[in-house]
Backbone as XML, in Angstrom:
<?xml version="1.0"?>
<chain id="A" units="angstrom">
  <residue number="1" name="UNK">
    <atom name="N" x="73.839" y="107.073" z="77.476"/>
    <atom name="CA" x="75.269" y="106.909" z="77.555"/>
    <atom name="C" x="75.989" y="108.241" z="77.373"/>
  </residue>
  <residue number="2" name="UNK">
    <atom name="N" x="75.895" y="108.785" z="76.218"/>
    <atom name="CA" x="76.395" y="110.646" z="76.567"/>
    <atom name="C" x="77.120" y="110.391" z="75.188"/>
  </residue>
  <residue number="3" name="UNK">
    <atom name="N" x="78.310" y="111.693" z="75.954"/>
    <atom name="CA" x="79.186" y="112.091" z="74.896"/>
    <atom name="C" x="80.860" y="111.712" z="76.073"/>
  </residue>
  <residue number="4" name="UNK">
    <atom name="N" x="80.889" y="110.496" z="76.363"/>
    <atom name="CA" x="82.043" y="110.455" z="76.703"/>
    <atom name="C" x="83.356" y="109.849" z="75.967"/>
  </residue>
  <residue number="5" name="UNK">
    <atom name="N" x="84.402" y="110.420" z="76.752"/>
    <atom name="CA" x="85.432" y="109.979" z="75.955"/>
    <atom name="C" x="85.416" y="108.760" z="76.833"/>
  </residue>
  <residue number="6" name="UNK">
    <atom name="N" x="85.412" y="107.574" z="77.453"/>
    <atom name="CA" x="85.498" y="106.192" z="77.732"/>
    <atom name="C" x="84.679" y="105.601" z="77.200"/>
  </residue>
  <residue number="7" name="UNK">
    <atom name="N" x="84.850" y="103.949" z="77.153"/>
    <atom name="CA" x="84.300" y="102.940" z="76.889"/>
    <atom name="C" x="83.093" y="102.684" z="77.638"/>
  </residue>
  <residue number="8" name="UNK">
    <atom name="N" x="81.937" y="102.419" z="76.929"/>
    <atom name="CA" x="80.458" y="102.255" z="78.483"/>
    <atom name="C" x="81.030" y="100.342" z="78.902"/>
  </residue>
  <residue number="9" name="UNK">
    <atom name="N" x="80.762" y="100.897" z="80.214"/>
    <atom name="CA" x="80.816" y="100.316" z="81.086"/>
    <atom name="C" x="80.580" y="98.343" z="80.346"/>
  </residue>
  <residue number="10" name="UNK">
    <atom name="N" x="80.784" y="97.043" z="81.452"/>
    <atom name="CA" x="80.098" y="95.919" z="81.339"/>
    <atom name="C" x="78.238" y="95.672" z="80.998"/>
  </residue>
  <residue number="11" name="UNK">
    <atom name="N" x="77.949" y="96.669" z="82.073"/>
    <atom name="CA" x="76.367" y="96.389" z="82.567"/>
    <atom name="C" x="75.804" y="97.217" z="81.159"/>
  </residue>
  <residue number="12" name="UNK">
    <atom name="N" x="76.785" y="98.410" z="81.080"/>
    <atom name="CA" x="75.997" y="99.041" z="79.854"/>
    <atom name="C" x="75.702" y="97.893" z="78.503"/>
  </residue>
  <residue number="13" name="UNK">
    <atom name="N" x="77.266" y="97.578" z="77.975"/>
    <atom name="CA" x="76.905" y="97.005" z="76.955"/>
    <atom name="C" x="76.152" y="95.926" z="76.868"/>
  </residue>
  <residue number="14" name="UNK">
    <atom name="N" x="75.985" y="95.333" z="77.663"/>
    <atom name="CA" x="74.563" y="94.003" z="78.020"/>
    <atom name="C" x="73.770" y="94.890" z="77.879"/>
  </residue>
  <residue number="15" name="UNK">
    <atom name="N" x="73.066" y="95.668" z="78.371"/>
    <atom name="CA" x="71.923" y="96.824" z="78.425"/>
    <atom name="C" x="71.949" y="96.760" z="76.770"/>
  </residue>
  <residue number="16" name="UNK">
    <atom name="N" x="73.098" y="97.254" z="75.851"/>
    <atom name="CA" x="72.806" y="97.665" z="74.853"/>
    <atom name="C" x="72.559" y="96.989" z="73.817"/>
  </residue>
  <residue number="17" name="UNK">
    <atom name="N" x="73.125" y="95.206" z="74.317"/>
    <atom name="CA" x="72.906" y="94.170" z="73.385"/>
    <atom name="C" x="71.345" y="94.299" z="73.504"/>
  </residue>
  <residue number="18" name="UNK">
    <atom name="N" x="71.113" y="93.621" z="75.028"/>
    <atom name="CA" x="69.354" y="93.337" z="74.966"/>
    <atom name="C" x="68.215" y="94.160" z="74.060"/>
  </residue>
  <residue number="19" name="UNK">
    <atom name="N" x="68.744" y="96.012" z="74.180"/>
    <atom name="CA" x="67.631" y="96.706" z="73.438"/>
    <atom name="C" x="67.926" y="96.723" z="72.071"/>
  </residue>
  <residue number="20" name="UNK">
    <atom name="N" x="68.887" y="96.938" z="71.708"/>
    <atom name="CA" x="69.081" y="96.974" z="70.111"/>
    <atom name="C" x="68.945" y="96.183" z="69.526"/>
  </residue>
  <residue number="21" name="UNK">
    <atom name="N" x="69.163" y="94.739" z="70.190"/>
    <atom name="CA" x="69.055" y="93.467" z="69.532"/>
    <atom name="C" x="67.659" y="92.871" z="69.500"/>
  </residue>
  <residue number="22" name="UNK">
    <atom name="N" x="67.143" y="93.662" z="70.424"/>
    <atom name="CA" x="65.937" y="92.714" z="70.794"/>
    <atom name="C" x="65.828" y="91.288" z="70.777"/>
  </residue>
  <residue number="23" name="UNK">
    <atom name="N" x="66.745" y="91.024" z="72.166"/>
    <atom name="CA" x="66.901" y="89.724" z="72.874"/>
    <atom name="C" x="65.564" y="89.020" z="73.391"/>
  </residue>
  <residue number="24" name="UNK">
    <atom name="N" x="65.749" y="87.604" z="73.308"/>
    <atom name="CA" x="64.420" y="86.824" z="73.727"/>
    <atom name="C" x="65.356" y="86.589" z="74.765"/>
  </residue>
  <residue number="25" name="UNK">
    <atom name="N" x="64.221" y="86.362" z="76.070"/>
    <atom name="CA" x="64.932" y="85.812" z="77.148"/>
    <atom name="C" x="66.229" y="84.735" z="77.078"/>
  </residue>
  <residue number="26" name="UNK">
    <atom name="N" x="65.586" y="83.674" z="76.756"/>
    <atom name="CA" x="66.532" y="82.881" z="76.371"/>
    <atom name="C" x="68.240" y="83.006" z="75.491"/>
  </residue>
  <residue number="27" name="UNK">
    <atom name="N" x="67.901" y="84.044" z="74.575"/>
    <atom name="CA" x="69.237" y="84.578" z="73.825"/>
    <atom name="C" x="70.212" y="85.374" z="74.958"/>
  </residue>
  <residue number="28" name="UNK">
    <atom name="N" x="69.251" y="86.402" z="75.390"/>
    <atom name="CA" x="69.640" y="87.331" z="76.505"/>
    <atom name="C" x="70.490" y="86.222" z="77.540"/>
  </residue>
  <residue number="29" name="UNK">
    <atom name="N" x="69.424" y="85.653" z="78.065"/>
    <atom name="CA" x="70.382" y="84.440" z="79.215"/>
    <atom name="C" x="71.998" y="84.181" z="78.634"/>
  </residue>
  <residue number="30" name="UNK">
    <atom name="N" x="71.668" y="83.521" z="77.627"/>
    <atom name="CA" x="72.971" y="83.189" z="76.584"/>
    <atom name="C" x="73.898" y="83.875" z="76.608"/>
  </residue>
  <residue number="31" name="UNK">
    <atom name="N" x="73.720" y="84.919" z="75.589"/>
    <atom name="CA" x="74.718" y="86.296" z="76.020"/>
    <atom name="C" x="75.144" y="86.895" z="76.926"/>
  </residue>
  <residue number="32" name="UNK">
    <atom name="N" x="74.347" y="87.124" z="77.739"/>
    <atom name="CA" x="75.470" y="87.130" z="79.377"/>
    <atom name="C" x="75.998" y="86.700" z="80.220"/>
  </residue>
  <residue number="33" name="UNK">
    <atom name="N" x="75.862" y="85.231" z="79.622"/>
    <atom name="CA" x="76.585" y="83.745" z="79.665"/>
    <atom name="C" x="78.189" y="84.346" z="79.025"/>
  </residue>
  <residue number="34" name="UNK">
    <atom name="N" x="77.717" y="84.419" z="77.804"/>
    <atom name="CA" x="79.061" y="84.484" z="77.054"/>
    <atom name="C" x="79.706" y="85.738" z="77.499"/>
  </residue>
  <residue number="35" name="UNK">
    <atom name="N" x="79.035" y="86.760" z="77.748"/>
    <atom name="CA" x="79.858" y="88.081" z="77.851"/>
    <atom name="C" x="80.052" y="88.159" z="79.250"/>
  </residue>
  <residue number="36" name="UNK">
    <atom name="N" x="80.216" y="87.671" z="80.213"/>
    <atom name="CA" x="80.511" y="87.317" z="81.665"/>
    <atom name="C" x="81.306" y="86.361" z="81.440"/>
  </residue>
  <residue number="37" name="UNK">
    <atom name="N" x="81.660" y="85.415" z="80.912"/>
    <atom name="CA" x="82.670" y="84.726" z="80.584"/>
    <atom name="C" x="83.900" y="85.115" z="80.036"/>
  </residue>
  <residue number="38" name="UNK">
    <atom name="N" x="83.854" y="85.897" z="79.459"/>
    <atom name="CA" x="85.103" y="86.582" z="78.112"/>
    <atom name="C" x="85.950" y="87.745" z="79.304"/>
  </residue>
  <residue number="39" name="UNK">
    <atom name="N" x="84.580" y="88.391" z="79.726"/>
    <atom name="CA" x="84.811" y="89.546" z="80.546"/>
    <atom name="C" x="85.812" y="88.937" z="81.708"/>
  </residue>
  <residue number="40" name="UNK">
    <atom name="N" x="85.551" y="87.825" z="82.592"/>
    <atom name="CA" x="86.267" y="86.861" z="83.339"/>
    <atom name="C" x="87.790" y="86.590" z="82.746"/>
  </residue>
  <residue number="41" name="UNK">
    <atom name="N" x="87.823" y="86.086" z="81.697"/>
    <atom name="CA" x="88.849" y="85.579" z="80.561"/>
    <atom name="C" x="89.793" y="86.799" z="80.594"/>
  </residue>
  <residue number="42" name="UNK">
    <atom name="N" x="88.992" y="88.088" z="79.857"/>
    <atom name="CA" x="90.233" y="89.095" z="79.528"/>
    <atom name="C" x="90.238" y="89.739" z="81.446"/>
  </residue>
  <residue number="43" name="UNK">
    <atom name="N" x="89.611" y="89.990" z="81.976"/>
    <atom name="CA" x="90.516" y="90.531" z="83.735"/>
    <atom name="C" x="91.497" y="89.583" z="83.741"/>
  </residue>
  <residue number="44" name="UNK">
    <atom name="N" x="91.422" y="88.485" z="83.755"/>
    <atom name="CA" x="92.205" y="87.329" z="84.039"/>
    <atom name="C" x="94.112" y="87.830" z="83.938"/>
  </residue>
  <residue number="45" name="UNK">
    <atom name="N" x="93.209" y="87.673" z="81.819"/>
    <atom name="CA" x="94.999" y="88.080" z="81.184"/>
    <atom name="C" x="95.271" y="89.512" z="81.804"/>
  </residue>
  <residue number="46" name="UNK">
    <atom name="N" x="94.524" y="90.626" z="81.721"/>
    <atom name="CA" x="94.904" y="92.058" z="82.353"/>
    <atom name="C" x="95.599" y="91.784" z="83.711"/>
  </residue>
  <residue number="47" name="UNK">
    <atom name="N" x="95.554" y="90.778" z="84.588"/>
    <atom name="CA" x="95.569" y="90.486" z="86.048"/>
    <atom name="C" x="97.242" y="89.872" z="85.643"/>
  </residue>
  <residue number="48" name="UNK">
    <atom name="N" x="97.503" y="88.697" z="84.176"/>
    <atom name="CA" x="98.545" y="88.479" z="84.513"/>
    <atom name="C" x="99.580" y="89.250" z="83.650"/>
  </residue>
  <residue number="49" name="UNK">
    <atom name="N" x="99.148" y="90.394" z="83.088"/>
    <atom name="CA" x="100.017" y="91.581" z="82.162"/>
    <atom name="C" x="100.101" y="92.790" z="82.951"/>
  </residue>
  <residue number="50" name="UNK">
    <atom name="N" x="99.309" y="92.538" z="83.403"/>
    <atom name="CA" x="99.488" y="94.358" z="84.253"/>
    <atom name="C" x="100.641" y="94.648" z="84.815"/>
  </residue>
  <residue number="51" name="UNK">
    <atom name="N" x="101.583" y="93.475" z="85.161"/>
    <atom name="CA" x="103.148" y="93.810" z="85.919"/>
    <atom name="C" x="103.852" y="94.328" z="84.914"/>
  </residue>
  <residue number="52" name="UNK">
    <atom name="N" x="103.681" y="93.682" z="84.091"/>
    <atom name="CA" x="104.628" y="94.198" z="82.694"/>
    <atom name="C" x="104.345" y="95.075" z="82.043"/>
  </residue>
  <residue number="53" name="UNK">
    <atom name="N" x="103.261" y="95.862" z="81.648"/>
    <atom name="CA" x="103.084" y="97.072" z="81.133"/>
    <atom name="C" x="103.466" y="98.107" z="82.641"/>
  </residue>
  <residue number="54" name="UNK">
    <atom name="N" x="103.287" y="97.469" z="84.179"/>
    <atom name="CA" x="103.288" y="98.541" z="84.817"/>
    <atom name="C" x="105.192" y="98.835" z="85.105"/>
  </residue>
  <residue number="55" name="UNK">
    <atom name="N" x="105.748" y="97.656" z="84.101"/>
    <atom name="CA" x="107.765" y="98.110" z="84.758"/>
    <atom name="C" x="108.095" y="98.878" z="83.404"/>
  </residue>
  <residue number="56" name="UNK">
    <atom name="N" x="107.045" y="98.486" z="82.387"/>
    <atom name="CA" x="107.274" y="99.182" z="81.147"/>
    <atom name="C" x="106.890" y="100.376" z="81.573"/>
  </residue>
  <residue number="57" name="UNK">
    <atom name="N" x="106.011" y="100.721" z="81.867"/>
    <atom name="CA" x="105.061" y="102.274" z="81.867"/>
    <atom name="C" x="106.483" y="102.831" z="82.881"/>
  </residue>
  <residue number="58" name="UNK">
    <atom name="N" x="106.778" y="102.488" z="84.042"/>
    <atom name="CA" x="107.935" y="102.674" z="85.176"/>
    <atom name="C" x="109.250" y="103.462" z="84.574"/>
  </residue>
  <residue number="59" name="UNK">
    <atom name="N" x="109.705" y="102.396" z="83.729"/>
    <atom name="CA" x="110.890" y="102.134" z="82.907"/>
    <atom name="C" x="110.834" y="103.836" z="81.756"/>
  </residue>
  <residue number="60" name="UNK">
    <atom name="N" x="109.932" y="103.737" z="81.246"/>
    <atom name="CA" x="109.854" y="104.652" z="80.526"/>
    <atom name="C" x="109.309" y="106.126" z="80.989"/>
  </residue>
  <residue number="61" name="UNK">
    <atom name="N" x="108.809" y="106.354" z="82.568"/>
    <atom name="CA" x="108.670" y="107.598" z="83.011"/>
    <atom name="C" x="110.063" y="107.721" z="83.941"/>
  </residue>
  <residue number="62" name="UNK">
    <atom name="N" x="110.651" y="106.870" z="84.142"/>
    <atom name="CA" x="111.929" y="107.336" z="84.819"/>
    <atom name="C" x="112.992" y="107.611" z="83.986"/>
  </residue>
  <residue number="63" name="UNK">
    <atom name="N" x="113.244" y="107.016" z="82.499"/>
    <atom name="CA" x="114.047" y="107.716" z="81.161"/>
    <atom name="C" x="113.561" y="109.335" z="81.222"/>
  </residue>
  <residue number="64" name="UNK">
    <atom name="N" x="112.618" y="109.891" z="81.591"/>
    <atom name="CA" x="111.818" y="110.776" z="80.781"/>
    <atom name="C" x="112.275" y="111.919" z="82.358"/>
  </residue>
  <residue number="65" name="UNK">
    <atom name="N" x="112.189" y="111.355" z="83.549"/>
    <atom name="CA" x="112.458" y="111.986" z="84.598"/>
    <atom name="C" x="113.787" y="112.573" z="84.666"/>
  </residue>
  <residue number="66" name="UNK">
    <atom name="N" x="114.720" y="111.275" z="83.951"/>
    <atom name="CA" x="116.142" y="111.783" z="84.373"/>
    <atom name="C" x="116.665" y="112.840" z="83.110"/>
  </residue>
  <residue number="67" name="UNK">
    <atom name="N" x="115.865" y="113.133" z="82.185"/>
    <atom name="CA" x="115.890" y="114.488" z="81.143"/>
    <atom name="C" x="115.743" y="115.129" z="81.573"/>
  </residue>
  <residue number="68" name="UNK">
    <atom name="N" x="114.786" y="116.120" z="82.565"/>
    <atom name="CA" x="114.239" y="116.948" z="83.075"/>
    <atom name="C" x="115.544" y="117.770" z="83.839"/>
  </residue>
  <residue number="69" name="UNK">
    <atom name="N" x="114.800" y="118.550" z="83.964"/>
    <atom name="CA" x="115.877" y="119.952" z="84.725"/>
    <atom name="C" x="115.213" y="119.095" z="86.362"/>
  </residue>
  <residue number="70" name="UNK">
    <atom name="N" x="115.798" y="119.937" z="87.611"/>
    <atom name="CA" x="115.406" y="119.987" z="88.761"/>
    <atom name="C" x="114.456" y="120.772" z="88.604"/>
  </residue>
  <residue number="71" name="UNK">
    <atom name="N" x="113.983" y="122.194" z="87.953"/>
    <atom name="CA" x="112.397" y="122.436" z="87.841"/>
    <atom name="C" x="111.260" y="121.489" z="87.622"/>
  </residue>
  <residue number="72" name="UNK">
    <atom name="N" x="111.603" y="121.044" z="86.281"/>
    <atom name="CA" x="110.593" y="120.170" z="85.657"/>
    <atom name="C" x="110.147" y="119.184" z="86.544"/>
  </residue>
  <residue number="73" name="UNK">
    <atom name="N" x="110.849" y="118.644" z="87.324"/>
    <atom name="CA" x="110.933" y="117.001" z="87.811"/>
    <atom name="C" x="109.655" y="116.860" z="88.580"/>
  </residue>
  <residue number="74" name="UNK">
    <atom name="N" x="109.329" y="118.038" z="89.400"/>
    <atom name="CA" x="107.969" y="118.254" z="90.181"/>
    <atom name="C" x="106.972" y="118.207" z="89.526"/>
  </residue>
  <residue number="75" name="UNK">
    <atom name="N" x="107.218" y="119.355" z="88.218"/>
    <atom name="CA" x="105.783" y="119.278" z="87.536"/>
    <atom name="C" x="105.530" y="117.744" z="86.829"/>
  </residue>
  <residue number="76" name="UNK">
    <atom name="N" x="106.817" y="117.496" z="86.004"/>
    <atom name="CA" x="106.406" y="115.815" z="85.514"/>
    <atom name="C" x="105.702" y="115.087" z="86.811"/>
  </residue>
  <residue number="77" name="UNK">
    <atom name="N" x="106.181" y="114.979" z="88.065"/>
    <atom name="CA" x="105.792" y="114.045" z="89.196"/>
    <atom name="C" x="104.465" y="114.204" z="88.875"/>
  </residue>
  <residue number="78" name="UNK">
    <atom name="N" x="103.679" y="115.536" z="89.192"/>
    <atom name="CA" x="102.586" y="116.329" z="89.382"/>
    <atom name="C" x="101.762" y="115.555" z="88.333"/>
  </residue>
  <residue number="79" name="UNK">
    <atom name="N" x="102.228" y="115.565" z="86.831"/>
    <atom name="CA" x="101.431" y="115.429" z="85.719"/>
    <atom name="C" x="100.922" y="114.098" z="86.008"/>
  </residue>
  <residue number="80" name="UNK">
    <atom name="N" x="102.293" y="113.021" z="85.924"/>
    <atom name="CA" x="102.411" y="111.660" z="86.246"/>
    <atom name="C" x="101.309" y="110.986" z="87.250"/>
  </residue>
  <residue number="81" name="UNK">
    <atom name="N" x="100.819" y="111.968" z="88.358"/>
    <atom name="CA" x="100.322" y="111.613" z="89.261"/>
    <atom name="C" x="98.881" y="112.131" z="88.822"/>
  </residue>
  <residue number="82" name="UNK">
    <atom name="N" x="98.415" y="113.048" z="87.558"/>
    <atom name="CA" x="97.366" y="113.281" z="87.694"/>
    <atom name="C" x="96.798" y="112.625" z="86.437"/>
  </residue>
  <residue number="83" name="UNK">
    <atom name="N" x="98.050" y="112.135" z="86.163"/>
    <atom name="CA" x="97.657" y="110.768" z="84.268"/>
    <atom name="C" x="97.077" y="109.512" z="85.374"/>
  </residue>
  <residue number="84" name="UNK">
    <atom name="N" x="97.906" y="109.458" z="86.338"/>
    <atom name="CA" x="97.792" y="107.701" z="86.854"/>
    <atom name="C" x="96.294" y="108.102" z="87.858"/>
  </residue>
  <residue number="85" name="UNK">
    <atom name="N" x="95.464" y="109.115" z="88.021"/>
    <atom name="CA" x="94.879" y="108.931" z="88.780"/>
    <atom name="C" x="93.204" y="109.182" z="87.829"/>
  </residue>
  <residue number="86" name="UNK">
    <atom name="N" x="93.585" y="109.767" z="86.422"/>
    <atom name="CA" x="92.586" y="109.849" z="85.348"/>
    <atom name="C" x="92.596" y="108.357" z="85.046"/>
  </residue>
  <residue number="87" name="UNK">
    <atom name="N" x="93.608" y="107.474" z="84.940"/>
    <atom name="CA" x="93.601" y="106.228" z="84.208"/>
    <atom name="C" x="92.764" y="105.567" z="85.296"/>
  </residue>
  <residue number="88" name="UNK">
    <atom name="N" x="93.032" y="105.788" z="86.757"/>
    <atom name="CA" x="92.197" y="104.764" z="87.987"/>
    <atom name="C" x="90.992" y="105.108" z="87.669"/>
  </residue>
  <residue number="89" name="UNK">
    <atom name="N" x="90.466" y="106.355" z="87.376"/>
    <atom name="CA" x="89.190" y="106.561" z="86.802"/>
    <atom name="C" x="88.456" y="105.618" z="85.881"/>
  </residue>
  <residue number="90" name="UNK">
    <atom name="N" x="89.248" y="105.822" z="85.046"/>
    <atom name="CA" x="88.527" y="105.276" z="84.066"/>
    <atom name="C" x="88.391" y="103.737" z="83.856"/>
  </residue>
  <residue number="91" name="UNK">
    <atom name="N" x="89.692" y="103.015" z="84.091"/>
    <atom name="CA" x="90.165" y="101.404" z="84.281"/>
    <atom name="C" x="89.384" y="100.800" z="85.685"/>
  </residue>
  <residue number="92" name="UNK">
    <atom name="N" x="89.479" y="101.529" z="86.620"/>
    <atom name="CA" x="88.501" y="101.067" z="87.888"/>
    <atom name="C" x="89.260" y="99.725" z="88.377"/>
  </residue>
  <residue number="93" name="UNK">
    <atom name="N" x="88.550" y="98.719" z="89.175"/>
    <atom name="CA" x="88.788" y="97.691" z="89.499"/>
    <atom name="C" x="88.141" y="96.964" z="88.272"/>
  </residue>
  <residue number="94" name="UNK">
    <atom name="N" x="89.317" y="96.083" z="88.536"/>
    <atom name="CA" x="89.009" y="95.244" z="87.355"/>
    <atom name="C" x="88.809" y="93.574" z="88.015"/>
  </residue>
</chain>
């Protein structure tokens, strides 16, 4: 897994239940029963919140835009565009 700054992945943490835990088949089955389920559950709610953190997130970079000088406004765009494209990184499809 490394030294990253994100969360490991779905497949990882199943990976990491089975070895550390030393899963019997049967438990293993179980658990990725349950953790494919939850995982289902929370996309779900992310699927029906994401509008609202995304007019919040909106709401609060356009307060922050209309501070700015006419210099700044590019580089904020610039930054803005290179935060929202680290976050697609890391968040992925969900």
């Amino acid at each position: 897994m490394g030294n990253r700054a994100y969360p490991p992945t779905h497949t990882e943490v199943l990976q990491q239940l089975h070895t550390q835990l030393g899963l019997t088949a049967d438990q293993g089955n179980q658990v990725d029963t349950i953790v494919e389920e939850t995982h289902q559950k929370l996309h779900n709610l992310w699927l029906e919140e994401k509008p609202q953190y995304d007019a919040l997130r909106a709401d609060g970079r356009k307060r922050i835009r209309a501070l700015l000088t006419p210099d700044q406004q590019p580089k904020y765009d610039d930054f803005v565009k290179h935060l929202d494209e680290q976050r697609a990184k890391v968040d992925g499809p969900r």
